[in-house]
mmCIF file of the N, C-alpha and C atoms, coordinates in Angstrom:
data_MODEL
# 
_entry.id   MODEL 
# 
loop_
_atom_site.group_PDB 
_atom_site.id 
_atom_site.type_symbol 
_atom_site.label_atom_id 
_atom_site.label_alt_id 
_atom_site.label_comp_id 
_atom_site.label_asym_id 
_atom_site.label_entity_id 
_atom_site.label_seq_id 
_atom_site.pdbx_PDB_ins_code 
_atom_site.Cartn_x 
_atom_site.Cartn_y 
_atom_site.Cartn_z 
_atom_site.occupancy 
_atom_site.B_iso_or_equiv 
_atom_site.pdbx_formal_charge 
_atom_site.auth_seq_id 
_atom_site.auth_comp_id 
_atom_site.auth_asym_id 
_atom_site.auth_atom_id 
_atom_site.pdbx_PDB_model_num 
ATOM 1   N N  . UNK A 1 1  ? 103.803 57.577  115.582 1.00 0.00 ? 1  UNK A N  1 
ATOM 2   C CA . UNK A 1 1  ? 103.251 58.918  115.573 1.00 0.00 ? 1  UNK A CA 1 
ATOM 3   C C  . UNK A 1 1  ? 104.285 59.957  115.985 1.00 0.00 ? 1  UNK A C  1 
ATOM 4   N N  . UNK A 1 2  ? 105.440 59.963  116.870 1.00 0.00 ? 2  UNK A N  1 
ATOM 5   C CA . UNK A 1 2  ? 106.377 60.401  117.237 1.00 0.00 ? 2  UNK A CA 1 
ATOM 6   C C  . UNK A 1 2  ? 107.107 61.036  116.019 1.00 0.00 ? 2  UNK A C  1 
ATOM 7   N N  . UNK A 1 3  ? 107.823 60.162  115.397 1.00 0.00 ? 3  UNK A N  1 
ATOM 8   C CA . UNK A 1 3  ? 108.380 60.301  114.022 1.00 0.00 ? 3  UNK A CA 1 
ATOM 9   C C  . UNK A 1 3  ? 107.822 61.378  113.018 1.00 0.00 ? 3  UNK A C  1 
ATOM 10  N N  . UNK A 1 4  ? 106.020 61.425  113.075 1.00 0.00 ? 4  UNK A N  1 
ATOM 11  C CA . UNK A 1 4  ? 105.329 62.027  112.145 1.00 0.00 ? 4  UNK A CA 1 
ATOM 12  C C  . UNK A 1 4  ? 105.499 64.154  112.967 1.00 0.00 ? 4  UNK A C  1 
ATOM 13  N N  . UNK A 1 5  ? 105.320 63.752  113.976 1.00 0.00 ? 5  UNK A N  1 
ATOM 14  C CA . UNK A 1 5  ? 105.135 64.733  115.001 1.00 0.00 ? 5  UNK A CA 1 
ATOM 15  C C  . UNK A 1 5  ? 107.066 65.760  115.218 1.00 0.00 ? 5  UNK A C  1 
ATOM 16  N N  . UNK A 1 6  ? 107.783 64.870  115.234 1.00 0.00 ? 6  UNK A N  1 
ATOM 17  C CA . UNK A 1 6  ? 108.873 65.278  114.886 1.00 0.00 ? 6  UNK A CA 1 
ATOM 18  C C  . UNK A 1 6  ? 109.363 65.969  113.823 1.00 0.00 ? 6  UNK A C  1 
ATOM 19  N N  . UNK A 1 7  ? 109.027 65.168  112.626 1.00 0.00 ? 7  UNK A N  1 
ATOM 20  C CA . UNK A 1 7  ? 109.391 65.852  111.204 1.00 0.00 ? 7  UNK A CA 1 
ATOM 21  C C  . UNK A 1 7  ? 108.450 67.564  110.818 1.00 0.00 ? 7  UNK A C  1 
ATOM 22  N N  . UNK A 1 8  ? 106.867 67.421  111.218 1.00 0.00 ? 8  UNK A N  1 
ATOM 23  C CA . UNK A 1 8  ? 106.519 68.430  111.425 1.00 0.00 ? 8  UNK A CA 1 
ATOM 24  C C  . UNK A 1 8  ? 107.041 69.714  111.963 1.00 0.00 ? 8  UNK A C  1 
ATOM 25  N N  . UNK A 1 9  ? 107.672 69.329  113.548 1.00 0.00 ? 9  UNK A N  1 
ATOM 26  C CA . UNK A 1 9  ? 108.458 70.852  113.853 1.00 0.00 ? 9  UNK A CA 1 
ATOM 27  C C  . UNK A 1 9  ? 109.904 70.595  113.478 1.00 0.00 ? 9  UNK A C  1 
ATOM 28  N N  . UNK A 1 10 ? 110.284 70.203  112.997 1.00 0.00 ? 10 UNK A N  1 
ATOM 29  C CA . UNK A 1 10 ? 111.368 70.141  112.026 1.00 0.00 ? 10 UNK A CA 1 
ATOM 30  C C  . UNK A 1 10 ? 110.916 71.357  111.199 1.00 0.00 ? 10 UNK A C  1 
ATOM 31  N N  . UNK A 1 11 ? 109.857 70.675  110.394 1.00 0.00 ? 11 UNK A N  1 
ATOM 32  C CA . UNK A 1 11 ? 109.587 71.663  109.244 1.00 0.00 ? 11 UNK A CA 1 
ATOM 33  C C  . UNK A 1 11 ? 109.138 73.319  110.295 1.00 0.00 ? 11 UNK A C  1 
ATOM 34  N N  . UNK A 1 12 ? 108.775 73.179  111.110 1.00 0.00 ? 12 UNK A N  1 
ATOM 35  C CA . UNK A 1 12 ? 108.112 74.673  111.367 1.00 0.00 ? 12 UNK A CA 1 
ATOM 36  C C  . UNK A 1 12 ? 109.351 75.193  111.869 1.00 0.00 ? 12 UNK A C  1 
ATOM 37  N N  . UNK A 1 13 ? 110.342 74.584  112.603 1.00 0.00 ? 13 UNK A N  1 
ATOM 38  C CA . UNK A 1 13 ? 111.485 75.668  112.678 1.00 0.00 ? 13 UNK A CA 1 
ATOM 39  C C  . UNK A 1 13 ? 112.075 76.144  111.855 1.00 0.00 ? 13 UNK A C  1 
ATOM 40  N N  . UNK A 1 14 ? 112.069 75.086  110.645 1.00 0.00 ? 14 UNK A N  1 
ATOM 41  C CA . UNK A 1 14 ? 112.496 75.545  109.216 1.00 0.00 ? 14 UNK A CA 1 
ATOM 42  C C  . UNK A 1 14 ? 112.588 76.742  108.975 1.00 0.00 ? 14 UNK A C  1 
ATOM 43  N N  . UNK A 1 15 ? 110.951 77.016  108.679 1.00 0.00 ? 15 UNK A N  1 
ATOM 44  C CA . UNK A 1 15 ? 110.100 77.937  107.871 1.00 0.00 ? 15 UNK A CA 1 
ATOM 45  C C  . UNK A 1 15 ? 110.305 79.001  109.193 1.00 0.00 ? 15 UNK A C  1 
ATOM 46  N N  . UNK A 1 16 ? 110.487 78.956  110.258 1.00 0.00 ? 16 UNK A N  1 
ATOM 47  C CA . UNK A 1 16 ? 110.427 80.074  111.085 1.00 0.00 ? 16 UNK A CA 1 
ATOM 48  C C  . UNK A 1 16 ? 112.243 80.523  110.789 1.00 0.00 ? 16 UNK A C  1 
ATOM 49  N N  . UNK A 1 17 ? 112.983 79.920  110.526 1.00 0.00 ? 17 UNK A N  1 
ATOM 50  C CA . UNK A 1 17 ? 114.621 80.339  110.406 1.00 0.00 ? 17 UNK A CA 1 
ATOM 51  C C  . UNK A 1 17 ? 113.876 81.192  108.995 1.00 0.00 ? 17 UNK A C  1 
ATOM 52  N N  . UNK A 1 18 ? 113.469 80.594  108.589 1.00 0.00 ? 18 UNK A N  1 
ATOM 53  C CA . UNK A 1 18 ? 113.287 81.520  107.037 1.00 0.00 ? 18 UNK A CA 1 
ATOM 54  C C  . UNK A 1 18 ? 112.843 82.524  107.132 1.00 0.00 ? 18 UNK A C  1 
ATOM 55  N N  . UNK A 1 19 ? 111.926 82.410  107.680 1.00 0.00 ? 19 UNK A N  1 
ATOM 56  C CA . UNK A 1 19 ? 111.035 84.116  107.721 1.00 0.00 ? 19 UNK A CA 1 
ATOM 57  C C  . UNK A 1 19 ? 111.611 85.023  108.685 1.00 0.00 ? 19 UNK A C  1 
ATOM 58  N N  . UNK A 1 20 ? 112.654 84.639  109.830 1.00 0.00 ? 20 UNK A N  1 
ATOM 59  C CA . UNK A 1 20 ? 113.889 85.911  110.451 1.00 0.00 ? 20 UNK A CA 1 
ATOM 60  C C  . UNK A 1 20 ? 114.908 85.998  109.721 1.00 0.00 ? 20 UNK A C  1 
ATOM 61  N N  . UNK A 1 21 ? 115.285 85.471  109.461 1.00 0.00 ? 21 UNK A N  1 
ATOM 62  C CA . UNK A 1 21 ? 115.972 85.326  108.010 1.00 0.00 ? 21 UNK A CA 1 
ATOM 63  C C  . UNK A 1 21 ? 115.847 86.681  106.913 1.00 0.00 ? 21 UNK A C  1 
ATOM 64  N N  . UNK A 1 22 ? 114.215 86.608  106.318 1.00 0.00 ? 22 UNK A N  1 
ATOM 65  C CA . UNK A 1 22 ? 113.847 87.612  105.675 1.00 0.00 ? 22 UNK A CA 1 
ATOM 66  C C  . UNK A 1 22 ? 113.460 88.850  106.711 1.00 0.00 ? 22 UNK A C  1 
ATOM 67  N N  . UNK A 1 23 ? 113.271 88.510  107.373 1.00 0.00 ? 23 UNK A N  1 
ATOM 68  C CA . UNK A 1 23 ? 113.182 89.910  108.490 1.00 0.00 ? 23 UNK A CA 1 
ATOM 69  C C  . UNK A 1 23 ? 113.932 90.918  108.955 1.00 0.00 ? 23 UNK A C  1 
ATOM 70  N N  . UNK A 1 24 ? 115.191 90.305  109.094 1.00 0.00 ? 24 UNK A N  1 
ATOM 71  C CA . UNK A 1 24 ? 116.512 90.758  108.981 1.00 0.00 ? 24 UNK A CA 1 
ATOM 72  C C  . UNK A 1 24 ? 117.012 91.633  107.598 1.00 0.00 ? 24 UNK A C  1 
ATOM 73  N N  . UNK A 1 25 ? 116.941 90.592  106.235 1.00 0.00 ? 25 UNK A N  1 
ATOM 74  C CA . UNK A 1 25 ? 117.468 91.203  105.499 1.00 0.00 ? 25 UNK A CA 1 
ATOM 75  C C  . UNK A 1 25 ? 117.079 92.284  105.092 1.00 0.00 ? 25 UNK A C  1 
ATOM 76  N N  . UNK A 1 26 ? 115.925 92.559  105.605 1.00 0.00 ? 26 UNK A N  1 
ATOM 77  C CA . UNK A 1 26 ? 114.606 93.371  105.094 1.00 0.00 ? 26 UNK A CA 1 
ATOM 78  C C  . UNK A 1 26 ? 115.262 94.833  106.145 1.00 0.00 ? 26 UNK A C  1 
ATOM 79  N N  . UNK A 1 27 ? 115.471 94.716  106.977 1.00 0.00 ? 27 UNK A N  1 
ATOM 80  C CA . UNK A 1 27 ? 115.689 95.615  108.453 1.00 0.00 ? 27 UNK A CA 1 
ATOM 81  C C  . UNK A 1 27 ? 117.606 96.253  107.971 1.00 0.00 ? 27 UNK A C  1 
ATOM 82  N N  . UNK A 1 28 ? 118.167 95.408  107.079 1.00 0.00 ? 28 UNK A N  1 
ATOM 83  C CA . UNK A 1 28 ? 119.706 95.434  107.111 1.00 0.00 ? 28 UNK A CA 1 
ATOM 84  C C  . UNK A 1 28 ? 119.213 96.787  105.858 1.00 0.00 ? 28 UNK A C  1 
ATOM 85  N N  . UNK A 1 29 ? 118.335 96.248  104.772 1.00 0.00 ? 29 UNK A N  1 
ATOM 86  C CA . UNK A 1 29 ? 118.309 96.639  103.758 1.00 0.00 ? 29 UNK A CA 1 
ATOM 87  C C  . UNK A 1 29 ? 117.735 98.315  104.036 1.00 0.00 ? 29 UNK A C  1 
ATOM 88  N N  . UNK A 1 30 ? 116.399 98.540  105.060 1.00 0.00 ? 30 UNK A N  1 
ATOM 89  C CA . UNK A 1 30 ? 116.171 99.846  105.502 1.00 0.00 ? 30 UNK A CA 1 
ATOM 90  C C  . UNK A 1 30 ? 117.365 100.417 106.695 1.00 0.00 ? 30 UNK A C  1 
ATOM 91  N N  . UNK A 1 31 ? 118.136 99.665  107.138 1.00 0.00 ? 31 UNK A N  1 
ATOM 92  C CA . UNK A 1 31 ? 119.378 100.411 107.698 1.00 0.00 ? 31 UNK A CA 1 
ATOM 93  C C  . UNK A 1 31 ? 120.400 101.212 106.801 1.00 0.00 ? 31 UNK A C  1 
ATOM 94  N N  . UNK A 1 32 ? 120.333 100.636 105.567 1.00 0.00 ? 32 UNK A N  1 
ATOM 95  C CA . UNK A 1 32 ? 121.868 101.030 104.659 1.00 0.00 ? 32 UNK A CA 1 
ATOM 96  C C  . UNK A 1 32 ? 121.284 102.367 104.203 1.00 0.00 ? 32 UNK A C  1 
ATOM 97  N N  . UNK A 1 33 ? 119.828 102.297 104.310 1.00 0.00 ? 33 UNK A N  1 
ATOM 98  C CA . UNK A 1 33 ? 119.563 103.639 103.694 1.00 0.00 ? 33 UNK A CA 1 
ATOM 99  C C  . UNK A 1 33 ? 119.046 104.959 104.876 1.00 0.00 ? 33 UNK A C  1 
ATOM 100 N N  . UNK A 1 34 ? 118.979 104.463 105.822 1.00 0.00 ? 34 UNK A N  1 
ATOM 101 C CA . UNK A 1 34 ? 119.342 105.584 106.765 1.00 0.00 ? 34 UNK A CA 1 
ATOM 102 C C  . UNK A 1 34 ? 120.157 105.533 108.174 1.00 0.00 ? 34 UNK A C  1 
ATOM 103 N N  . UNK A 1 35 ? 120.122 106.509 108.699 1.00 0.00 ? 35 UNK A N  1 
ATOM 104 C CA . UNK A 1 35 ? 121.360 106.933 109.083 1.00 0.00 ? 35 UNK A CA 1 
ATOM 105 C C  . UNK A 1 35 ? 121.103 106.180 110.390 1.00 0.00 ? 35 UNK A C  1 
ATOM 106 N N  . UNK A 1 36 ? 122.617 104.977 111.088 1.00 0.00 ? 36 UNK A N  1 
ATOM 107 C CA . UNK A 1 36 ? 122.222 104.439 111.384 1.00 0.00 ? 36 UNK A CA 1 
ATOM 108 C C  . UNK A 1 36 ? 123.297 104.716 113.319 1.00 0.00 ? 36 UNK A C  1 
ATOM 109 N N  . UNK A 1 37 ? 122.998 105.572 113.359 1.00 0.00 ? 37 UNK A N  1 
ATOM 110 C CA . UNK A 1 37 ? 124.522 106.087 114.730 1.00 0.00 ? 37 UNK A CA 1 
ATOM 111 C C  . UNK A 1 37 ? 123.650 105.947 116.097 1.00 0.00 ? 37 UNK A C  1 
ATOM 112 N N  . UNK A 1 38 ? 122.123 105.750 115.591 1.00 0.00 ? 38 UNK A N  1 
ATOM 113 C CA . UNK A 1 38 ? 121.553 105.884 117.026 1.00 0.00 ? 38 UNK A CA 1 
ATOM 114 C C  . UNK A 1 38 ? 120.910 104.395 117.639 1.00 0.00 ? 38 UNK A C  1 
ATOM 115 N N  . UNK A 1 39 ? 122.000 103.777 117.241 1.00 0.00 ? 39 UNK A N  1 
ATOM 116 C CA . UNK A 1 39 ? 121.364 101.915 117.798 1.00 0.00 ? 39 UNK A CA 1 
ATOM 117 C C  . UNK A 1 39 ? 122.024 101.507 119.467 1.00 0.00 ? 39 UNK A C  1 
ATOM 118 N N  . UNK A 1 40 ? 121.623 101.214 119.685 1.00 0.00 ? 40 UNK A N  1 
ATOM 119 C CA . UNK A 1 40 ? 122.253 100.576 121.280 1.00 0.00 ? 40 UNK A CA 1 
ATOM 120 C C  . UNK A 1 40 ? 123.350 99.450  120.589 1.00 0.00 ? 40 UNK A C  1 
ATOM 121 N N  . UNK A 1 41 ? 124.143 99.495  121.787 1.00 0.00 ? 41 UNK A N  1 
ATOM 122 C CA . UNK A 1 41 ? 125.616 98.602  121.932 1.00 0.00 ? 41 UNK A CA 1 
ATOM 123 C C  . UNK A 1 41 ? 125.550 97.211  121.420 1.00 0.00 ? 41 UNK A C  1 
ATOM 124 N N  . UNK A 1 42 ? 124.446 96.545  121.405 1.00 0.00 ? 42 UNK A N  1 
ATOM 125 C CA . UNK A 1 42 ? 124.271 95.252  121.000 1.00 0.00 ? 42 UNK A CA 1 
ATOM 126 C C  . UNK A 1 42 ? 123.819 95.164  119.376 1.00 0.00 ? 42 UNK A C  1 
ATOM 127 N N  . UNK A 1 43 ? 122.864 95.853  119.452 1.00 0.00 ? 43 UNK A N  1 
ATOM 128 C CA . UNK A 1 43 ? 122.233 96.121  117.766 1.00 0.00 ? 43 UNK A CA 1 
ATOM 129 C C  . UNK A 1 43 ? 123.582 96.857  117.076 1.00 0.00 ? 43 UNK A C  1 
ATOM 130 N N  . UNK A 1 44 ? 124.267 97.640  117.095 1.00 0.00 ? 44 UNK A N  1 
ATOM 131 C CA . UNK A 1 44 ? 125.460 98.212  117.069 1.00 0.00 ? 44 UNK A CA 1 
ATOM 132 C C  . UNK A 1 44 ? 126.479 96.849  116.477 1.00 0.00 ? 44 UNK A C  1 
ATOM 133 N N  . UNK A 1 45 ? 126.589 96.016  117.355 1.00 0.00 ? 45 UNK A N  1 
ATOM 134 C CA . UNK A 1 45 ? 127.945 94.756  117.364 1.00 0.00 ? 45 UNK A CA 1 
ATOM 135 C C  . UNK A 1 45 ? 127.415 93.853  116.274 1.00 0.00 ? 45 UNK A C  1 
ATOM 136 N N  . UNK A 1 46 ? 125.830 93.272  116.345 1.00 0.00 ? 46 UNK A N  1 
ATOM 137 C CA . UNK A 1 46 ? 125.600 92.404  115.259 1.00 0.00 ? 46 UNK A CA 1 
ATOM 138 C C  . UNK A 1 46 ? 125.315 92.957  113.927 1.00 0.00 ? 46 UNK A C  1 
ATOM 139 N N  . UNK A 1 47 ? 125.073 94.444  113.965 1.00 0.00 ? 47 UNK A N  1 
ATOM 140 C CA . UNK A 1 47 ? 124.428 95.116  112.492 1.00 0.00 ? 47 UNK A CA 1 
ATOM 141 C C  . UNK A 1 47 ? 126.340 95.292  112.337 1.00 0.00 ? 47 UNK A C  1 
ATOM 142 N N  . UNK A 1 48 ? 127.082 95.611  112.861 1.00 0.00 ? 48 UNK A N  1 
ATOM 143 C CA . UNK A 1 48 ? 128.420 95.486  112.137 1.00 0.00 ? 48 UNK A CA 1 
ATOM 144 C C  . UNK A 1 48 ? 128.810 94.032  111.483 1.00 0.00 ? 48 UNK A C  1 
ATOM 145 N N  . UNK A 1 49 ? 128.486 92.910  112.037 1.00 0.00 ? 49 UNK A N  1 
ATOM 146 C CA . UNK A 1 49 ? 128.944 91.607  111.473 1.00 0.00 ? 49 UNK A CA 1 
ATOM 147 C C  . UNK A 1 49 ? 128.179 91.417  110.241 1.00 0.00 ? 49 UNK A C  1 
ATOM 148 N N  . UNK A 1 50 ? 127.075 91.602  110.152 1.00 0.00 ? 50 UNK A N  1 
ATOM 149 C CA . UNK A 1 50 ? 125.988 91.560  108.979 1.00 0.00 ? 50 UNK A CA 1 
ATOM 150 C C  . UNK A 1 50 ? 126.401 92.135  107.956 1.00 0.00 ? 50 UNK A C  1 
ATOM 151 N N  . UNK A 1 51 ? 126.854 93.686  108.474 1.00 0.00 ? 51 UNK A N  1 
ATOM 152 C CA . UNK A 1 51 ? 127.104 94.632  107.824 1.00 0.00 ? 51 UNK A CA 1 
ATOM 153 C C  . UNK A 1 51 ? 128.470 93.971  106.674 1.00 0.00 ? 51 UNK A C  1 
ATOM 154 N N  . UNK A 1 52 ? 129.208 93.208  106.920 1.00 0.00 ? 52 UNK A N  1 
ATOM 155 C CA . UNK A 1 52 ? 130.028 92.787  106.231 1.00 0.00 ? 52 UNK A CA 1 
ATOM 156 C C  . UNK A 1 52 ? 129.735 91.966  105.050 1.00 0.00 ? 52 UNK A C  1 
ATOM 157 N N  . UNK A 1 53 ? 128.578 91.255  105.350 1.00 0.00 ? 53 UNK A N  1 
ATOM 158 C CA . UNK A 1 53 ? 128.451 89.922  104.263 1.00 0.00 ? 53 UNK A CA 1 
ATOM 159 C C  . UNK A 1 53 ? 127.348 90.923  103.774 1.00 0.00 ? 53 UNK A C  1 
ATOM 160 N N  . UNK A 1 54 ? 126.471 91.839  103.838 1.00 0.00 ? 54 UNK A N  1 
ATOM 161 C CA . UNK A 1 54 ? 125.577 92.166  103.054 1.00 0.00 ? 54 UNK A CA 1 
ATOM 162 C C  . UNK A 1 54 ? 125.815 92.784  102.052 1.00 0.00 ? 54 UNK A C  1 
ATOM 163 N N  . UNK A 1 55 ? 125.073 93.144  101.297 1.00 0.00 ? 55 UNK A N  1 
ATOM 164 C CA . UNK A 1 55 ? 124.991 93.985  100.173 1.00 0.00 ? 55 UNK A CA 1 
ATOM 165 C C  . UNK A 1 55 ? 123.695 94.543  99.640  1.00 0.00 ? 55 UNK A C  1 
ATOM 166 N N  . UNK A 1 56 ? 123.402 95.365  99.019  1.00 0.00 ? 56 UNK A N  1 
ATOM 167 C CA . UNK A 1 56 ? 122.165 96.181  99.244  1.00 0.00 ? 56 UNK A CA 1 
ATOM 168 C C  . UNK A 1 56 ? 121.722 95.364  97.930  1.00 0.00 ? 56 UNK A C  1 
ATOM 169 N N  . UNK A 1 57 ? 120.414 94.570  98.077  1.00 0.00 ? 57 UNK A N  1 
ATOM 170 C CA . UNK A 1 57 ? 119.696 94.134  96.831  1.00 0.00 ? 57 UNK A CA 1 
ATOM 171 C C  . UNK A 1 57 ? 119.242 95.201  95.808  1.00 0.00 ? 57 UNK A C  1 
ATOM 172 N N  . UNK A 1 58 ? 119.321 94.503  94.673  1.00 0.00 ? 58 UNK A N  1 
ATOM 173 C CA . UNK A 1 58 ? 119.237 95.625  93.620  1.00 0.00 ? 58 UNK A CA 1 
ATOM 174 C C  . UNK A 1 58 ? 118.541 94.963  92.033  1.00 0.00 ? 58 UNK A C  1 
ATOM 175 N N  . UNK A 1 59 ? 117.838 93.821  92.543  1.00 0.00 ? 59 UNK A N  1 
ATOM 176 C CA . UNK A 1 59 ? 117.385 92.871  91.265  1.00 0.00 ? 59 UNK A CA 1 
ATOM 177 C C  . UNK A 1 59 ? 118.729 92.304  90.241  1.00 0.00 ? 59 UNK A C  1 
ATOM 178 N N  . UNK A 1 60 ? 119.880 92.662  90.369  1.00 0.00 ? 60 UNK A N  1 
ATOM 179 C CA . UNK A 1 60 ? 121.063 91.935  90.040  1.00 0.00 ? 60 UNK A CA 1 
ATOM 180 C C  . UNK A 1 60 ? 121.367 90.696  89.816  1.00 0.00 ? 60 UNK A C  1 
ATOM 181 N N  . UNK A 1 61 ? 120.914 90.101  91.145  1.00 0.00 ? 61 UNK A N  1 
ATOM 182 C CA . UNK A 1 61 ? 121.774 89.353  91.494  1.00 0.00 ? 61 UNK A CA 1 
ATOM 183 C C  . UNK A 1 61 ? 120.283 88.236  92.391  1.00 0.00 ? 61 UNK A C  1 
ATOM 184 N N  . UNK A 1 62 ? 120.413 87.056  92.547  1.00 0.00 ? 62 UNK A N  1 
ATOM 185 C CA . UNK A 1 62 ? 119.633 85.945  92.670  1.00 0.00 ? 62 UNK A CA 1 
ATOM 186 C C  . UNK A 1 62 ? 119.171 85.777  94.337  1.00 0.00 ? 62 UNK A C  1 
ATOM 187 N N  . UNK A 1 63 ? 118.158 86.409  94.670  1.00 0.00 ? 63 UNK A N  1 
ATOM 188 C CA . UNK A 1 63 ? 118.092 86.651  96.115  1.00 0.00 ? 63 UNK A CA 1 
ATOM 189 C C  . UNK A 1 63 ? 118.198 85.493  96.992  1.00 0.00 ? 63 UNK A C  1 
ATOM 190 N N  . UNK A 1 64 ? 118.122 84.127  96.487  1.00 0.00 ? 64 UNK A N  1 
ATOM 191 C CA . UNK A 1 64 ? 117.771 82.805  97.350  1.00 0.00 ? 64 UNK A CA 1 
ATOM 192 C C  . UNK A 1 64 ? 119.094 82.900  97.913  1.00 0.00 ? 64 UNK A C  1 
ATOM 193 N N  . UNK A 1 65 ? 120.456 83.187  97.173  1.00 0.00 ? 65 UNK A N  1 
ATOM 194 C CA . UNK A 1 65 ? 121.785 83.089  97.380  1.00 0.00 ? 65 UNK A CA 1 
ATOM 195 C C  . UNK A 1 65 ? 122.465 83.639  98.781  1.00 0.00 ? 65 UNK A C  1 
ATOM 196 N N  . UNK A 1 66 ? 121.741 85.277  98.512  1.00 0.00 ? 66 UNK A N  1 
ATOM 197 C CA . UNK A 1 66 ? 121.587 86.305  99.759  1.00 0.00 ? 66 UNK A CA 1 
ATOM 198 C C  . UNK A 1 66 ? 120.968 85.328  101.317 1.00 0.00 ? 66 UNK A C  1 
ATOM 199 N N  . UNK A 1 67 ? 120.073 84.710  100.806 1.00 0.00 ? 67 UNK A N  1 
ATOM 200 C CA . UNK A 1 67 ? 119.271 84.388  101.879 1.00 0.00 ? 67 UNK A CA 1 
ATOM 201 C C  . UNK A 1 67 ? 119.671 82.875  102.597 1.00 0.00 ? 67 UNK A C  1 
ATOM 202 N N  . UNK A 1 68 ? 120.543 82.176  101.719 1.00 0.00 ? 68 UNK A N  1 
ATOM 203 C CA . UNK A 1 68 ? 121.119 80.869  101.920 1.00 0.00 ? 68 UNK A CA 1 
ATOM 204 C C  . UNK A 1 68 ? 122.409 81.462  103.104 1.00 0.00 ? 68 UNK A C  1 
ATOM 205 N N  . UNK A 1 69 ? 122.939 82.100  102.002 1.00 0.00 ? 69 UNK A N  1 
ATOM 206 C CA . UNK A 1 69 ? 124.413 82.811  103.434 1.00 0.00 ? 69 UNK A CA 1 
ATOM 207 C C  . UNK A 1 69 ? 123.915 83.662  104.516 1.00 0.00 ? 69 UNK A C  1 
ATOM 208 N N  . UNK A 1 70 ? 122.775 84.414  104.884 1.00 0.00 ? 70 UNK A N  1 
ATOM 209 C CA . UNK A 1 70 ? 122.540 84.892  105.898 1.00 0.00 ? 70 UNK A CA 1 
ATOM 210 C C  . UNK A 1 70 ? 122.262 83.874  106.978 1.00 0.00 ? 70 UNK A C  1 
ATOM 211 N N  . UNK A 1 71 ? 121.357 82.979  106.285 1.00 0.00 ? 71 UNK A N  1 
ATOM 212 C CA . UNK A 1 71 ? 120.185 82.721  107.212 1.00 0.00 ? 71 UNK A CA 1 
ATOM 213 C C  . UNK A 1 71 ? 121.745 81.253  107.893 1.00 0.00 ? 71 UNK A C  1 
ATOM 214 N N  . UNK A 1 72 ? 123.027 80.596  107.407 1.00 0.00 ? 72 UNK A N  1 
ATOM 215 C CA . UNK A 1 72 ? 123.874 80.276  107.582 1.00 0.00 ? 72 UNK A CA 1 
ATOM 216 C C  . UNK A 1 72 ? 124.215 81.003  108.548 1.00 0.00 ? 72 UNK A C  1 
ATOM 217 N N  . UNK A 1 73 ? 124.609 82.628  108.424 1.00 0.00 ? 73 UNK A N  1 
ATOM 218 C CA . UNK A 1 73 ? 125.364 83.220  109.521 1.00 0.00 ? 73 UNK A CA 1 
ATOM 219 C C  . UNK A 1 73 ? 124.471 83.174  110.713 1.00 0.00 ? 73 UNK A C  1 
ATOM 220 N N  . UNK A 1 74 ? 122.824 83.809  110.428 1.00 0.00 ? 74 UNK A N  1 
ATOM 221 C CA . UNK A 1 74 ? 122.540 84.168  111.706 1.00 0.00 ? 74 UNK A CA 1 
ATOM 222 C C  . UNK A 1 74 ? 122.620 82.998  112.696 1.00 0.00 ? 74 UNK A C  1 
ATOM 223 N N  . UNK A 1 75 ? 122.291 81.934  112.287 1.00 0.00 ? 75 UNK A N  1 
ATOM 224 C CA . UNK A 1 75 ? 122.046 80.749  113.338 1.00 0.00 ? 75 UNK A CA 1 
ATOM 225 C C  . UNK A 1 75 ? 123.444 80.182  113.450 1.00 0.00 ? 75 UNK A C  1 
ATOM 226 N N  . UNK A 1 76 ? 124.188 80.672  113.159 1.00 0.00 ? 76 UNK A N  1 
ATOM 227 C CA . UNK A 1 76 ? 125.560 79.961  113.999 1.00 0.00 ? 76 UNK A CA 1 
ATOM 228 C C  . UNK A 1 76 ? 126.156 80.494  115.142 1.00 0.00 ? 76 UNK A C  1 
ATOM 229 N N  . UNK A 1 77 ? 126.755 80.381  115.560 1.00 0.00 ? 77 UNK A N  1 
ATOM 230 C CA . UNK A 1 77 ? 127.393 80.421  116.821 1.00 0.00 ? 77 UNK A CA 1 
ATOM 231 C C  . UNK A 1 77 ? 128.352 82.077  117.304 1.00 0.00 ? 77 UNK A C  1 
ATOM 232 N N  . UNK A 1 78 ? 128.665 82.241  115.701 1.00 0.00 ? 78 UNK A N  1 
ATOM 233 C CA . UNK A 1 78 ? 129.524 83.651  115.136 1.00 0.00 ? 78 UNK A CA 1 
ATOM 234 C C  . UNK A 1 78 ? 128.884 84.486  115.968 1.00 0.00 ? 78 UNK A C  1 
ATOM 235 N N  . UNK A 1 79 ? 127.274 84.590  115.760 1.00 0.00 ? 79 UNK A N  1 
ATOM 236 C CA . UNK A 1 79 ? 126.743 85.978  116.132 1.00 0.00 ? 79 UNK A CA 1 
ATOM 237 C C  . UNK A 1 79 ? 126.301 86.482  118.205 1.00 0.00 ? 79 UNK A C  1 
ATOM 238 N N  . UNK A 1 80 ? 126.997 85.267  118.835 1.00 0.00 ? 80 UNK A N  1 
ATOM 239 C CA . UNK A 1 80 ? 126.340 85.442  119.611 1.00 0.00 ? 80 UNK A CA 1 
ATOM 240 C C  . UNK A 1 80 ? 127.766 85.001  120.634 1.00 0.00 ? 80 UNK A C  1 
ATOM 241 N N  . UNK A 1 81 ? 129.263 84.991  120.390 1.00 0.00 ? 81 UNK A N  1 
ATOM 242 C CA . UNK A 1 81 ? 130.441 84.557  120.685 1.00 0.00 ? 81 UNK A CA 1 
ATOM 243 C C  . UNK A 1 81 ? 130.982 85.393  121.859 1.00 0.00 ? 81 UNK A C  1 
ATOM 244 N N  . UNK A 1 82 ? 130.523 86.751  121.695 1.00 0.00 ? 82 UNK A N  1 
ATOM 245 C CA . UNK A 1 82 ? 130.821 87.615  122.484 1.00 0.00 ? 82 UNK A CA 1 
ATOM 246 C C  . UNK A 1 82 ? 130.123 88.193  122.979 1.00 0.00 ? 82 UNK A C  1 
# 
């Protein structure tokens, strides 16, 4: 039963990386479009690292792709080094 109970929150952390994941991109995507000078020092340091790999969705381009390399950055180690 262990095993069964395991794989379950396996899966729910999953699905929870996924949906901050989209929460984010969603928050990056209403940042690019307004003006963004009034964030505190921390929101400031990680919306600059983001700020690099993003790009403003535009139906272009294949969103799973967007969401494979974010959801990579946010949970690594990069965002939280300093």
């Amino acid at each position: 039963m262990g095993t069964v109970a395991a794989r379950k929150a396996f899966k729910s952390v999953s699905n929870a990386k996924h949906v901050i994941t989209l929460e984010v991109l969603g928050q990056l995507q209403a940042l690019s479009f307004r003006n963004n000078d009034k964030m505190g020092k921390g929101t400031t340091a990680i919306y600059s690292i983001l700020k690099e790999q993003f790009e403003i969705y535009d139906n272009s381009r294949i969103f799973h792709d967007d969401l494979k390399k974010f959801r990579k950055l946010l949970f690594s180690s990069q965002m939280f080094d300093d």
